[in-house]
C-alpha positions as CSV (number, residue, x, y, z in Angstrom):
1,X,81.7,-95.1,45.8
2,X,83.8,-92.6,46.6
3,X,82.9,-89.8,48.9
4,X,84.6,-85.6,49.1
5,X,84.6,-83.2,51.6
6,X,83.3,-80.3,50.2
7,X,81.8,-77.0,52.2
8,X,78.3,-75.4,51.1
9,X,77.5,-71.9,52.4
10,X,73.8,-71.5,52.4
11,X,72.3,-68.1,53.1
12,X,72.0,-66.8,56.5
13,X,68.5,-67.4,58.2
14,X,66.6,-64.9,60.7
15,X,65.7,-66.1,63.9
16,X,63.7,-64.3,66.5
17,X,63.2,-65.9,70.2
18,X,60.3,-64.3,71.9
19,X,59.1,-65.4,75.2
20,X,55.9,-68.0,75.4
21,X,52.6,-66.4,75.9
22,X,51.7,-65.7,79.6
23,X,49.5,-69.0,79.8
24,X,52.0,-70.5,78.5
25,X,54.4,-69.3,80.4
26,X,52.1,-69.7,83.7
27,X,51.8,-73.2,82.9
28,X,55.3,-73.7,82.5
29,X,56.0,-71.9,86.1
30,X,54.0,-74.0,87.4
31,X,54.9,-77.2,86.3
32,X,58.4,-76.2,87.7
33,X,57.6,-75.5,91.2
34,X,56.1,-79.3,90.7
35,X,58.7,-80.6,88.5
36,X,59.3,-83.8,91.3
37,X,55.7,-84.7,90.8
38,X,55.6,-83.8,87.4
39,X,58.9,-86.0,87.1
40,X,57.1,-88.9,88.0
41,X,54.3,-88.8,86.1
42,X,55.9,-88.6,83.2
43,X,58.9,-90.9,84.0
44,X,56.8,-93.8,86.0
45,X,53.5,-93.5,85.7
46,X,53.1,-97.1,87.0
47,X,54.3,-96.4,90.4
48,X,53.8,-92.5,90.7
49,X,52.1,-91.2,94.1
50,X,50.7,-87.4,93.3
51,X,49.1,-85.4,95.6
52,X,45.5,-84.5,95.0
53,X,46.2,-80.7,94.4
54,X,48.6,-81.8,91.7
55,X,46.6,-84.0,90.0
56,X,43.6,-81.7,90.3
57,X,45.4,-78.5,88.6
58,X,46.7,-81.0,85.7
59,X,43.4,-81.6,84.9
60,X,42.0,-78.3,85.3
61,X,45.0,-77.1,82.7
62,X,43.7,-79.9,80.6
63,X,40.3,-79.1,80.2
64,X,40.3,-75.2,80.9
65,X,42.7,-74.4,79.2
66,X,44.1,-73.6,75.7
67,X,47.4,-74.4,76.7
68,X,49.9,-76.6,75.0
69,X,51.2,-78.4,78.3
70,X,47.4,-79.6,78.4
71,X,47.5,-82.3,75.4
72,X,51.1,-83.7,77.3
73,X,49.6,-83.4,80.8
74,X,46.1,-84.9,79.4
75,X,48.2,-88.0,78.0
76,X,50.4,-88.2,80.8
77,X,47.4,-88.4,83.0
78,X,45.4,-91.1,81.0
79,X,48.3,-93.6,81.0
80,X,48.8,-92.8,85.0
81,X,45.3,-93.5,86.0
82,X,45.8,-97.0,83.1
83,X,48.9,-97.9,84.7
84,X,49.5,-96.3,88.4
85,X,48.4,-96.7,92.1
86,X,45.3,-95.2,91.3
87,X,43.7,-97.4,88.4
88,X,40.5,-96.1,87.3
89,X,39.8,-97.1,83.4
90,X,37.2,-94.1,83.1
91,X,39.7,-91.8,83.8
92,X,42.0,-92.8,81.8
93,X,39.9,-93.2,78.8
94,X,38.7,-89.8,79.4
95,X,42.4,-88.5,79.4
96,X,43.0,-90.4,76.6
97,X,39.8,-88.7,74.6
98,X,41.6,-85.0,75.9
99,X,44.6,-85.8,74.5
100,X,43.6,-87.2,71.8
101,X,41.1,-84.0,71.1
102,X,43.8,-81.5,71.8
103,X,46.6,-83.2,70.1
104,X,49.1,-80.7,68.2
105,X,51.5,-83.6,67.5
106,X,51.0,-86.7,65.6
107,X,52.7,-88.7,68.4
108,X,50.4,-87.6,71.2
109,X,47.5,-88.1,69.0
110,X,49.0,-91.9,68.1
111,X,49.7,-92.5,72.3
112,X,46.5,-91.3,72.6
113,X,44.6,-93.9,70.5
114,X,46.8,-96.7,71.8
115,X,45.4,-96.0,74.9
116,X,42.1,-95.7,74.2
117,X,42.0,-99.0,72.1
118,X,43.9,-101.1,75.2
119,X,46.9,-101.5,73.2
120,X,50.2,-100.7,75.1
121,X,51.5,-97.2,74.7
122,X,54.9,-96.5,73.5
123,X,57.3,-96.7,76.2
């Protein structure tokens, strides 16, 4: 087998970067000015303490909202209330079922029926 080092050119491609929509982008602000909570409950779930304002606002951006962050948030949510200080199965199947309902991505969808079937979620 041999193997060359040959160059390709391919055509330029046109990319535009626009800002998120303002949900979005109000989601994302405020997952910032809690990025040491939010750090931990997607980090260590299994030992994350969350204040009750925090976990109350996730869940409100989970279910009234149409925001992106919510299918993440919703998962992150179901496998803290599975794993964390604050185990409470109902919870956390009902997490599961949000993220599971809202998923965009095949991986959240997949987490999400892991959890809801008792099977360990990916790591």
């Amino acid at each position: 087998m041999t193997t060359t080092n040959e160059e390709f050119e391919a055509p330029p491609v046109q990319i535009e970067i626009r800002e998120p929509p303002r949900a979005e982008r109000a989601v994302w602000e405020w997952l910032n000015e809690h990025k040491d909570e939010y750090g931990r409950l997607v980090q260590v779930p299994w030992e994350a303490k969350l204040s009750e304002e925090f976990v109350q606002e996730c869940d409100r951006i989970c279910t009234q909202t149409n925001s992106l962050y919510g299918e993440y948030l919703a998962l992150f949510l179901s496998r803290w209330y599975r794993e964390g200080p604050n185990k409470d199965a109902q919870q956390s199947a009902r997490f599961a079922e949000i993220a599971k309902a809202k998923a965009t991505s095949e991986k959240v969808r997949t987490e999400a029926e892991k959890l809801l079937s008792g099977k360990q979620p990916t790591p």
